[in-house]
C-alpha positions as a LaTeX table, in Angstrom:
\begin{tabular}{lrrr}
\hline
Residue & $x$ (\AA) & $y$ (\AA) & $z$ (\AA) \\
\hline
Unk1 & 31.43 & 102.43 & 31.15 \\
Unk2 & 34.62 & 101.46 & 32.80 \\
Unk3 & 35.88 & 103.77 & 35.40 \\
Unk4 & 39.27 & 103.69 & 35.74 \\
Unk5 & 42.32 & 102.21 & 33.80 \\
Unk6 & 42.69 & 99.66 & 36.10 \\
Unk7 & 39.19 & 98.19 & 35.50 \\
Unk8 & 39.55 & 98.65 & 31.67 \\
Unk9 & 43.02 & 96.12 & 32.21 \\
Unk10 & 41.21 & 93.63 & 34.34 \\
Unk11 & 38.22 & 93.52 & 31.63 \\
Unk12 & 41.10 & 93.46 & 29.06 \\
Unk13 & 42.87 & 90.66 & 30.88 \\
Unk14 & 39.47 & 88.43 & 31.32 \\
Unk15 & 38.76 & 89.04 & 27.94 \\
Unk16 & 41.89 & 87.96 & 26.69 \\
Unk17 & 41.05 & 84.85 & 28.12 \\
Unk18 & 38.23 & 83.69 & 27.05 \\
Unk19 & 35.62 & 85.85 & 29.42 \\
Unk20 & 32.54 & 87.40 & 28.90 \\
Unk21 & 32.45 & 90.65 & 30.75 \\
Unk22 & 30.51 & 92.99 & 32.64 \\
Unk23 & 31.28 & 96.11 & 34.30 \\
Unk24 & 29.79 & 98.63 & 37.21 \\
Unk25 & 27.00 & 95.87 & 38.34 \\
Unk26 & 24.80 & 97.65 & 40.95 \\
Unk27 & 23.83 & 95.74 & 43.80 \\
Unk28 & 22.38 & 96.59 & 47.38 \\
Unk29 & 20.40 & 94.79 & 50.54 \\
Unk30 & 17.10 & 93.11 & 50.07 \\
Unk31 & 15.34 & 96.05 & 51.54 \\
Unk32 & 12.84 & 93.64 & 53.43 \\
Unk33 & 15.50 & 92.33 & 55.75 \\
Unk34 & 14.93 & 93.56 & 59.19 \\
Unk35 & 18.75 & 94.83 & 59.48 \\
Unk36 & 18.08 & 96.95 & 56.12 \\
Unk37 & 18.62 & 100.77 & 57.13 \\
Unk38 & 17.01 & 103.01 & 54.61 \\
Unk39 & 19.35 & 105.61 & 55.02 \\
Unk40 & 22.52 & 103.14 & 55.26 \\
Unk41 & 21.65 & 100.92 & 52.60 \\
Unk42 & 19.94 & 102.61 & 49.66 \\
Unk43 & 22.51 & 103.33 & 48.03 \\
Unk44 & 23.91 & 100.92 & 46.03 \\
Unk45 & 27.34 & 99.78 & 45.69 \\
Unk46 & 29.04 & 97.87 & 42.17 \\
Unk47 & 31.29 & 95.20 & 41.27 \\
Unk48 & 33.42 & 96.44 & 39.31 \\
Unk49 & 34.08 & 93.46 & 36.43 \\
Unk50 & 32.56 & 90.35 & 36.22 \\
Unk51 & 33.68 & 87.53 & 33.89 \\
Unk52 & 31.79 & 84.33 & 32.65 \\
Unk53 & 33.59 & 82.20 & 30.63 \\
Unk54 & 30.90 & 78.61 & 29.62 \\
Unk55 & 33.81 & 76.99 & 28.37 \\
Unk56 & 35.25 & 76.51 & 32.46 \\
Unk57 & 33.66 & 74.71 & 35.15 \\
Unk58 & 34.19 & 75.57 & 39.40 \\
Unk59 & 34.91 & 78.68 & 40.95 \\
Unk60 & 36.98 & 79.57 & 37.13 \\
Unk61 & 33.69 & 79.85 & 35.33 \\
Unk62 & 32.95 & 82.90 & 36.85 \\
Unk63 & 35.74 & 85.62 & 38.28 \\
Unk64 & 34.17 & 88.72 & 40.28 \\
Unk65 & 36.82 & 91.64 & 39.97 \\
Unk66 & 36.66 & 94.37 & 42.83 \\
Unk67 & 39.46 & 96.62 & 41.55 \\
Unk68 & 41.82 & 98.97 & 44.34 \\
Unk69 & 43.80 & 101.46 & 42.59 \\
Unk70 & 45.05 & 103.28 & 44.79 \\
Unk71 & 48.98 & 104.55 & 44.21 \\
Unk72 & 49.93 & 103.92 & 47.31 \\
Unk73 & 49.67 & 100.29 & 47.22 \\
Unk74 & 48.03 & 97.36 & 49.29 \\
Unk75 & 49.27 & 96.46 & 52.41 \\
Unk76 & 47.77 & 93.05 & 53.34 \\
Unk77 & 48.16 & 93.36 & 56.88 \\
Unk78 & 47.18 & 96.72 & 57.19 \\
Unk79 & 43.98 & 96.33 & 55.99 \\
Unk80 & 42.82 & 93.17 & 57.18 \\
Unk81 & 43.55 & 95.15 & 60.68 \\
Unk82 & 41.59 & 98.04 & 59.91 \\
Unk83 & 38.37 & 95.99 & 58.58 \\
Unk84 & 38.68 & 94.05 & 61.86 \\
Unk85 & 38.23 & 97.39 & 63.51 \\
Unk86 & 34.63 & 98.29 & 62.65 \\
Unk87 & 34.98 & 102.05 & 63.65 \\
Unk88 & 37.45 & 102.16 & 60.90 \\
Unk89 & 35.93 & 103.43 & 57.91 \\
Unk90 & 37.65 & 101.19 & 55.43 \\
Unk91 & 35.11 & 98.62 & 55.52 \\
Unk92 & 32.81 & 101.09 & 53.14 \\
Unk93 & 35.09 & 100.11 & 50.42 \\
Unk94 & 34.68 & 96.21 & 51.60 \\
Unk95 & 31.46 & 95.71 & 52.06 \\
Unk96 & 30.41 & 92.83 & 50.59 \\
Unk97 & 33.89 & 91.11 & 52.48 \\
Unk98 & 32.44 & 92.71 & 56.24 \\
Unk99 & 28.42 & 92.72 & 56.11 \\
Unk100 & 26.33 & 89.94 & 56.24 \\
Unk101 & 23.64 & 91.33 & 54.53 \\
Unk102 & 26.10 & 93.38 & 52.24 \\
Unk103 & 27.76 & 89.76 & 51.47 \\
Unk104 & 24.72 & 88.08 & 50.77 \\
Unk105 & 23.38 & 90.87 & 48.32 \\
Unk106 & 26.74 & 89.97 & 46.39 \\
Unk107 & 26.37 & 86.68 & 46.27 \\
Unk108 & 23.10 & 86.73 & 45.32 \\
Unk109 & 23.76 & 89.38 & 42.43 \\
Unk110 & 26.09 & 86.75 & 41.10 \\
Unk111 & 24.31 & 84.18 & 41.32 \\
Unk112 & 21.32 & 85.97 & 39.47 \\
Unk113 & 23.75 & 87.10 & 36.66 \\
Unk114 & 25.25 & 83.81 & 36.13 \\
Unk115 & 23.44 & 81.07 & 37.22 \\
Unk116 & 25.95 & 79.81 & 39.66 \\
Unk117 & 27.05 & 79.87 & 43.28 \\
Unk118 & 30.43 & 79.55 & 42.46 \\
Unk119 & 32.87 & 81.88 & 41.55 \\
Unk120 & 36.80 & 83.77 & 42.19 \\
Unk121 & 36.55 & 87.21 & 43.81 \\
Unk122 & 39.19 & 88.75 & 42.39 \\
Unk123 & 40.84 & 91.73 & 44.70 \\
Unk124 & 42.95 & 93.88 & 41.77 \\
Unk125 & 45.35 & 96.42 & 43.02 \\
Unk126 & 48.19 & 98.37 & 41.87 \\
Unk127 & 50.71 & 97.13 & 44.02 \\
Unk128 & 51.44 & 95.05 & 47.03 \\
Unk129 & 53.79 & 97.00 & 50.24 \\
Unk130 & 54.32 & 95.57 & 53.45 \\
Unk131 & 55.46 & 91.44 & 54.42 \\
Unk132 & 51.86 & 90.25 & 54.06 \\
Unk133 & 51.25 & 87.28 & 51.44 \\
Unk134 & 48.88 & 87.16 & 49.55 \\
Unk135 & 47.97 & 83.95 & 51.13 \\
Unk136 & 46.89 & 85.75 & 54.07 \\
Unk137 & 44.12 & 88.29 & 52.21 \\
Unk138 & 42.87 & 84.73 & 50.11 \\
Unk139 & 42.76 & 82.69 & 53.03 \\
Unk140 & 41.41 & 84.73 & 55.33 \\
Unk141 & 38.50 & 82.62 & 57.72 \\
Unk142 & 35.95 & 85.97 & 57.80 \\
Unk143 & 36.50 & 87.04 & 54.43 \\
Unk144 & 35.65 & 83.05 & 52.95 \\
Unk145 & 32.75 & 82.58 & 55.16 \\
Unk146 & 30.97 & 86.09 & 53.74 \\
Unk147 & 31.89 & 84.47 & 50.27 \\
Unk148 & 30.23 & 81.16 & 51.08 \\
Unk149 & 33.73 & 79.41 & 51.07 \\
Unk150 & 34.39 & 80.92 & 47.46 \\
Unk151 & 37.49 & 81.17 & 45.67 \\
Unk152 & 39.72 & 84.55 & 46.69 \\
Unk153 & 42.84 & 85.38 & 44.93 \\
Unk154 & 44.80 & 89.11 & 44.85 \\
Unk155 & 46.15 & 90.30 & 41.39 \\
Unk156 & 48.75 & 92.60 & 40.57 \\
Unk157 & 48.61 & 95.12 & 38.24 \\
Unk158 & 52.09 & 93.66 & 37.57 \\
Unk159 & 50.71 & 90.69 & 36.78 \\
Unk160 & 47.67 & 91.81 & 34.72 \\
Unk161 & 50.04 & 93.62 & 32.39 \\
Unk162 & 52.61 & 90.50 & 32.27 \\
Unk163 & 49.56 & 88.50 & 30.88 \\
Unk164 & 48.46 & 91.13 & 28.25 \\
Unk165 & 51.76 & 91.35 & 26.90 \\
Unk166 & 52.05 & 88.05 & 26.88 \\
Unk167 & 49.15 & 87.66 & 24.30 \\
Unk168 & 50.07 & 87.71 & 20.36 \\
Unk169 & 46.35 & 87.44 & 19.82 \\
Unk170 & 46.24 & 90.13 & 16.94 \\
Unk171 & 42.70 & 90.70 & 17.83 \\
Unk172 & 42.55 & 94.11 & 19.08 \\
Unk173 & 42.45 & 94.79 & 22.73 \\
Unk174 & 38.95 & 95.95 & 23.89 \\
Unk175 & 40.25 & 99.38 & 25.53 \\
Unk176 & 42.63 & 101.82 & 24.66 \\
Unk177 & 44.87 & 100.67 & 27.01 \\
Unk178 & 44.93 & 97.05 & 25.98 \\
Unk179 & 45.52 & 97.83 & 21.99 \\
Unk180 & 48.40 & 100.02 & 23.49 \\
Unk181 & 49.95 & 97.12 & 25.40 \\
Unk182 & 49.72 & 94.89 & 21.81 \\
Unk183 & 51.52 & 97.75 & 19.95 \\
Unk184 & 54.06 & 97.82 & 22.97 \\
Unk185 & 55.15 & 94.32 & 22.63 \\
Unk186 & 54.70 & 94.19 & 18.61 \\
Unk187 & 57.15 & 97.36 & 18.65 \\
Unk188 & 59.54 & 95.30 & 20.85 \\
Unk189 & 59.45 & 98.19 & 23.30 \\
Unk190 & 58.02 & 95.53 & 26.09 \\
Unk191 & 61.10 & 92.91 & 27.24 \\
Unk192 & 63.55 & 95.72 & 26.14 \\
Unk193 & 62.92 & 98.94 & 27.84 \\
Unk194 & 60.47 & 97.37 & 30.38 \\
Unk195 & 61.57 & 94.44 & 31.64 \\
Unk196 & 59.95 & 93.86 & 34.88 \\
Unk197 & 57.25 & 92.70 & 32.90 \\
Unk198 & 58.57 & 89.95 & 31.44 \\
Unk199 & 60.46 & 88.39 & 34.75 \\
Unk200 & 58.72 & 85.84 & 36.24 \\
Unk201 & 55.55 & 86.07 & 37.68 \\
Unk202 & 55.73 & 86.65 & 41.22 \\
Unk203 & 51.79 & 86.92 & 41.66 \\
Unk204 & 51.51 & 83.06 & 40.84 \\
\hline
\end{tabular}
């Protein structure tokens, strides 16, 4: 089951092109590593959406969504500073992006899913605040090397919706959500009453 209505649009949005999906993917230490703390690490955490699309080769084949809704927005900066700081309590909700053994318990879960040791982690959030770019979060020399040099890009909700609307597929959406977004556009009530969302893509 997909938690929240932002991981039903990013499974919505893979699916629309051309993914195979997954959702709430358990994963957690190899519990023989010496740094594994029973009462730390038993619990597992989940990636949230995970795409495989055969028909794509390179880090596109597979994308690995870890979805941040929060209403507040993302501030780039802000929390690239606060997972530096390992007192800060953030990092729970970035594990596999601060822990070695954390990181390698991701990569390894994808890699036993798919077959492959590449893929796109895909950081989904509602907005971005602040002057970071998203440059900065996908470039960013700790965050690749827990990745094994993998592909990191930061979508928009913004974005995510653009894309939807963008599809005439008449298909039906696989959420609620996404078969609202088709009767949106088909209604004509996307592009006139909302149109942020068909400007130009500003994620891209």
């Amino acid at each position: 089951m997909k938690e929240d209505i932002l991981e039903q649009l990013a499974d919505d949005y893979l699916q629309a092109q051309g993914y195979f999906t997954r959702h709430n993917i358990k994963y957690r230490p190899d519990a023989r590593r010496k740094d594994f703390i029973a009462k730390k690490d038993s619990v597992p955490s989940d990636i949230d959406v995970l795409g495989f699309n055969p028909t794509k080769r390179g880090y596109d084949k597979v994308i690995v969504v870890s979805c941040k809704s929060w209403q507040d927005g993302f501030n780039i900066d802000e929390k690239i500073e606060q997972l530096t700081n390992k007192e800060d309590p953030v990092w729970k909700r970035f594990r596999e992006l601060t822990m070695t053994k954390w990181s390698q318990a991701f990569c390894n879960k994808v890699h036993e899913l798919t077959g492959t040791h590449k893929f796109t982690y895909a950081t989904v959030v509602t907005l971005l605040k602040g002057q970071g770019k998203p440059i900065t979060w996908e470039q960013h020399k700790p965050f690749k090397k827990a990745l094994n040099d993998n592909k990191i890009k930061i979508l928009t909700l913004n974005h995510i919706i653009k894309k939807l609307s963008e599809n005439k597929a008449k298909t039906p959406a696989g959420s609620d959500i996404g078969r609202l977004l088709q009767l949106m556009r088909a209604s004509g009530y996307i592009g006139a009453c909302c149109p942020e969302i068909t400007s130009p893509d500003i994620d891209q």
